[in-house]
N, C-alpha and C positions, 0 to 999 in steps of 0.2 A: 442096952444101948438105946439111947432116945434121939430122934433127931429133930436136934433144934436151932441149925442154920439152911439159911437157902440164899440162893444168887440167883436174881431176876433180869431181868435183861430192861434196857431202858434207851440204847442208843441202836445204832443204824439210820437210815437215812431214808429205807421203805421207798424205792424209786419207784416200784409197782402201784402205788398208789397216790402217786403225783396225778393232779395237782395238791390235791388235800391237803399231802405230807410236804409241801412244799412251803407252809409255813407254819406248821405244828406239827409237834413229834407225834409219828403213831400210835403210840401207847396211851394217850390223853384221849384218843376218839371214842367218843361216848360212845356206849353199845347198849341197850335197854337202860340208860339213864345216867353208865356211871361211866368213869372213865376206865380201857380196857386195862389197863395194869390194875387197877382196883381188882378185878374178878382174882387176876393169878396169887394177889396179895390174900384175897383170904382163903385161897384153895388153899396156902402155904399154912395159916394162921392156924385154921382147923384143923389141922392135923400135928399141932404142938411147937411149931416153929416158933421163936422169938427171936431171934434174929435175921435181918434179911438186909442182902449187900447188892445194891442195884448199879449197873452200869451207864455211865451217861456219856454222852457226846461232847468235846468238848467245848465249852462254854455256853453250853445248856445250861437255865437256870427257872426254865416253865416248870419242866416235871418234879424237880425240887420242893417247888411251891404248892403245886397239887397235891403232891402224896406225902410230904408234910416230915416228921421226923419217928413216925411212925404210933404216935403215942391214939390216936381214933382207933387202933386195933388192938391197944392193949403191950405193943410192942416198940425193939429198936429196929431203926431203916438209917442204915449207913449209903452214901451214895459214892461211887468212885469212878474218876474219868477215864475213859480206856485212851491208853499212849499207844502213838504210831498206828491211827487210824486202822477201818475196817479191817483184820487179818482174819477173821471168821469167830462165831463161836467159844469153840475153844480156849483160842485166844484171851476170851473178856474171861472166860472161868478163870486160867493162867494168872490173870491178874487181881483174882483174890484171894489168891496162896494167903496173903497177911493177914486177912481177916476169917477167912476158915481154919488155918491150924491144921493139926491131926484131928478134925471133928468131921465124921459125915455129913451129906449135905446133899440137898435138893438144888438139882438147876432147873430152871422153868421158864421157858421162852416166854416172854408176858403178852406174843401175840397169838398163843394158841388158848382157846377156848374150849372146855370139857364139861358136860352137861356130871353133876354128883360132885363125888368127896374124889381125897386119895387116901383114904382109910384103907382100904385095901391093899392098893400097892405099896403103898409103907408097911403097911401088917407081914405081905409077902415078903419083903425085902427085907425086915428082922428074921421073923419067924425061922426062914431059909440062911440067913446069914450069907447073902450075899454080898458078893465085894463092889456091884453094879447091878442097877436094875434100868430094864428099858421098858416103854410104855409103846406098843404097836399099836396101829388101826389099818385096815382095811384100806384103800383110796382108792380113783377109778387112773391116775397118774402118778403110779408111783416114781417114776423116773424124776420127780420134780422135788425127792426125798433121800433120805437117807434109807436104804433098803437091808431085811437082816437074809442071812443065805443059810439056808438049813443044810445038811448032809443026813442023812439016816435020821431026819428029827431032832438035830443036833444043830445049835445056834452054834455058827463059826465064823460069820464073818458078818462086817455091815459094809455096802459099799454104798457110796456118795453118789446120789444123782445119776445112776447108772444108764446107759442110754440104752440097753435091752434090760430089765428088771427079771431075777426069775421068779419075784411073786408079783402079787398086788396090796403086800403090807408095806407101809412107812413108819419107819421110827418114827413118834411123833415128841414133840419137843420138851417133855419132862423127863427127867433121869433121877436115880437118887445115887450116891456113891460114897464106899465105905472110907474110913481114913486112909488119907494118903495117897489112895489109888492113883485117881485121876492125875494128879503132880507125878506120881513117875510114869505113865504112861505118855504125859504131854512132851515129859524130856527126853521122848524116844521118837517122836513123830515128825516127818517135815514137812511143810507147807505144798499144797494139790499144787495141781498146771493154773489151775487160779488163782496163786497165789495165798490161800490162806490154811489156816490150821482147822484142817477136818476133823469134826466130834465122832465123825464116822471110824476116823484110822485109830482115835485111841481106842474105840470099842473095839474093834477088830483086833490091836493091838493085845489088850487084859485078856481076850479070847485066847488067842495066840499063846502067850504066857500062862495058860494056866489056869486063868481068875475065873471066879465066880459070876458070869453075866446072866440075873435073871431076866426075864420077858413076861408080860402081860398086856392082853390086848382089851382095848377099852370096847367097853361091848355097848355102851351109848353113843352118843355123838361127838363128834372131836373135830374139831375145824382151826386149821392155820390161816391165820386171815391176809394172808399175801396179795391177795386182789380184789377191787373195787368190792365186786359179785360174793368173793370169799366172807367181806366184809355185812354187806348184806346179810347172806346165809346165817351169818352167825347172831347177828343184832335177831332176825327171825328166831331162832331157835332158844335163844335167851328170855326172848318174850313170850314165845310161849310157853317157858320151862313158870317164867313169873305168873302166868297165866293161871297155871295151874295150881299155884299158891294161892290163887287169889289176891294177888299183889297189881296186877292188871287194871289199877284204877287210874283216874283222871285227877289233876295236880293243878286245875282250872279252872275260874269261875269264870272269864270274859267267853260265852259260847253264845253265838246267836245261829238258828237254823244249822246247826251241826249235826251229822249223824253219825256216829262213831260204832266202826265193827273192829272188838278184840280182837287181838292184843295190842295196845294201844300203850304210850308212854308220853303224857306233854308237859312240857316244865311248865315255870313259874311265871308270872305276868304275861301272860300271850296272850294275843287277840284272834278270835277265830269265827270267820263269818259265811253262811251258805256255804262249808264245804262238806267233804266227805272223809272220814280221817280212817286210815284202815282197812286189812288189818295187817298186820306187822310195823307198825310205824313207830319212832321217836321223835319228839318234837326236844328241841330246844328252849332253854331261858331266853324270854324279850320278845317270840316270835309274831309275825304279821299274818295270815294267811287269809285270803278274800277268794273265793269263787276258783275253790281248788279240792280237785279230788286226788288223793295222794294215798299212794300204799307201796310196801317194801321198802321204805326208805329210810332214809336216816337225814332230820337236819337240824345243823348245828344250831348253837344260842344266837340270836338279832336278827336273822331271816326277816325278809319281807317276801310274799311271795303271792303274787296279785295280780287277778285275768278281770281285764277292763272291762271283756265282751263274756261271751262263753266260758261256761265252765273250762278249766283247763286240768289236762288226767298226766298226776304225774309218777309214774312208775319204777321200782327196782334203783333209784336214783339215791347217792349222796349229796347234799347239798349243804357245801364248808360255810363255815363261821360268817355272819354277815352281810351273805348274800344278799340282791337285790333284784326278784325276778317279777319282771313287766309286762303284763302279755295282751297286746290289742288285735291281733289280728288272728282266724278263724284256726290256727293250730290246736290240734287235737290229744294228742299224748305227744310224751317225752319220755326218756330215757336218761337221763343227767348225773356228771358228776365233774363238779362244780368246784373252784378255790375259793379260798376266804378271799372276803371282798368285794366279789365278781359281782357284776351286773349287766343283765343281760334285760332285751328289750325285745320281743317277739311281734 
């Protein structure tokens, strides 16, 4: 048995990181250069997937055009719109019964980010012929997750966002599952006090029953990028994963008095004067940057970002598509996370 479907995720609304997401879908936010659905696409690819069924918003028609019909990775990318709005998870898997079949299948949140392959946990999940496999990590909030509950060493249950946790692992957002599982366990399960269909109650559910639920915990780094900071951490840790490839180079000739400390990412036609770029940074396509020292950040493509007077230090900040930052008066760092558009005058 080979598995060669997967369901990515592509809608939600990402409130946690408004404003950003307030006029681009989360999954398009560049993280070390590319957009974040790119990474889950080829974590899927490498490991033999040729098919992949992505969930959208309806009338979403950006992320379409970004990640295309899937033919740059060698593969097909069906995309389908989820009916009757947010109901969790679950839910968007439910709704690709038609295009999964009786075939196993990878789901994979496309806003978690995992440093490596899933060679392994796919090797584990043949090899053991399990009927579900889950991917744990470590976290310092687990209660912000789906948590698993041992007995004697014995995986038996997961529970949702538990408000006392009895560990500090989290199911973290990739599963694989064997045919068919997942469809009868979803038409056993009812929607939480919040209303939606917990990935958490089917697992607990297969448990329940009988099924085969494996477990493996990812022993590099794993980051759900649910907030600004999340977001941050993870563009950091991407850049330096490229770092270490030696992929860490510069993408621009326009530099005057620039000084640049790795891990460093700037796109294509930008202008860059007297600043300090680094380290952790990505720069966007188009950008402006004049008499600015910047690290931890991330900003988007057409940025203008320009201190009249004194250098200006900007820190651990997002800064959305467009921006327009103006800074004449004696302010010293910032903190920022910015919408497309925005223009701010200091």
């Amino acid at each position: 048995m080979k598995i060669k479907k997967a369901i990515l995720t592509g809608g939600g609304h990402a409130t946690r990181l408004r404003p950003i997401t307030s006029t681009m879908n989360k999954h398009l936010i560049k993280l070390a250069g590319k957009p974040m659905i790119y990474h889950a696409i080829e974590k899927v690819v490498k490991v033999g997937v040729t098919e992949i069924f992505i969930n959208t918003n309806p009338g979403e028609e950006k992320l379409q055009e970004v990640v295309g019909d899937g033919s740059r990775w060698g593969i097909k990318i069906i995309f389908f719109e989820q009916k009757g709005g947010p109901q969790g998870i679950a839910h968007v898997v439910s709704q690709a019964k038609k295009f999964i079949g009786s075939d196993p299948f990878i789901f994979y949140l496309s806003d978690n980010i995992i440093l490596g392959d899933l060679n392994d946990f796919v090797g584990e999940f043949l090899n053991n012929k399990n009927d579900c496999m889950l991917t744990l990590s470590k976290v310092e909030d687990p209660e912000r997750f789906g948590v698993p509950v041992f007995e004697d060493g014995k995986l038996t249950a997961v529970l949702e966002k538990p408000k006392n946790p009895p560990n500090n692992f989290a199911v973290t957002g990739i599963y694989i599952y064997g045919p068919k599982v997942f469809f009868k366990a979803f038409k056993k399960i009812k929607p939480s006090d919040r209303g939606e269909y917990e990935i958490s109650d089917v697992h607990s559910w297969l448990l329940k029953k009988g099924y085969k639920v494996g477990y493996k915990e990812i022993t590099g780094w794993w980051k759900d990028t649910g907030k600004p900071k999340d977001l941050i951490l993870a563009n950091n840790l991407l850049l330096d994963e490229k770092k270490t490839l030696g992929s860490g180079t510069l993408n621009v000739k326009d530099l005057e008095k620039v000084e640049i400390k790795d891990p460093v990412l700037i796109g294509k036609n930008c202008k860059i004067k007297n600043c300090k770029i680094g380290p952790h940074v990505t720069i966007g396509d188009g950008c402006v940057l004049e008499n600015i020292d910047i690290s931890e950040s991330l900003v988007f493509d057409d940025c203008e970002l320009v201190s009249e007077s004194e250098k200006f230090v900007i820190e651990k900040s997002i800064i959305g598509r467009s921006v327009k930052l103006s800074k004449k008066q004696n302010n010293k760092v910032a903190n920022l996370v910015l919408g497309e558009k925005t223009q701010v005058m200091l």
